[in-house]
BAVEXDREN-885301 format. One record per residue (C-alpha): residue in one letter; x, y, z. Coordinates in steps of 0.2 Angstrom, whole numbers, plus 5000, padded with zeros to 4 digits. Example, Ala and Ser with C-alpha at 12.3 -4.5 7.8 and 13.67 -1.06 7.14 Angstrom:
BAVEXDREN-885301
A506249785039;S506849955036;
***
This chain:
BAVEXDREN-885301
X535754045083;X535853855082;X534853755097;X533953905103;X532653875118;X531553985128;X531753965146;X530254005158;X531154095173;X529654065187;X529753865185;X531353815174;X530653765161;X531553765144;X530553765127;X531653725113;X531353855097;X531053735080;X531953835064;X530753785056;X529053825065;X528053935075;X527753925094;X526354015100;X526154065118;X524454085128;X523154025138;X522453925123;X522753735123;X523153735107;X524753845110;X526353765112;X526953865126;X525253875137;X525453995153;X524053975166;X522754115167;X522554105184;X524554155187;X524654255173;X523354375175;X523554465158;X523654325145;X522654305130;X522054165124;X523154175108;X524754325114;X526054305106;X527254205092;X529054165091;X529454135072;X530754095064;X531954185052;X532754125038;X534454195046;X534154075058;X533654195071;X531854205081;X530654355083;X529054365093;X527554455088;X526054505097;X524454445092;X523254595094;X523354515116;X522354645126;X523654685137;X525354675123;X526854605124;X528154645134;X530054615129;X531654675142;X530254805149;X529754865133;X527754875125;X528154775111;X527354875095;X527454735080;X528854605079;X530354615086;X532054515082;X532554415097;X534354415106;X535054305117;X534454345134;X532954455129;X531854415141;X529754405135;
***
């Protein structure tokens, strides 16, 4: 998985995933992906990670969020790997 991104469906928007880094996602302005609390209800401050695998794939990890992560409709329980199309 070479030039992987991370597309937010309500607005478009495309994050590119680094093969080298992590991306956090929350509330937190210290995250690289920061959704707003006030439209998504049931983020943490710090909710999950994308991370990077030396195969060159992604997973995402909760991060202990109060309300868990969710992956194609699915409570997320640790890391998972991610597949093209798995929607977070």
């Amino acid at each position: 998985m070479n030039n992987a991104s991370l597309k937010q469906l309500d607005n478009n928007r495309l994050y590119a995933l680094s093969t080298t880094q992590e991306m956090t996602i929350g509330r937190e302005t210290s995250c690289q992906i920061i959704l707003d609390s006030t439209k998504y209800l049931s983020i943490s401050r710090l909710h999950a990670v994308l991370r990077p695998l030396a195969s060159g794939e992604w997973e995402v990890c909760d991060l202990n969020s109060a309300n868990g992560t969710v992956v194609n409709d699915r409570r997320l329980q640790g890391c998972r790997k991610l597949r093209s199309g798995d929607r977070i």
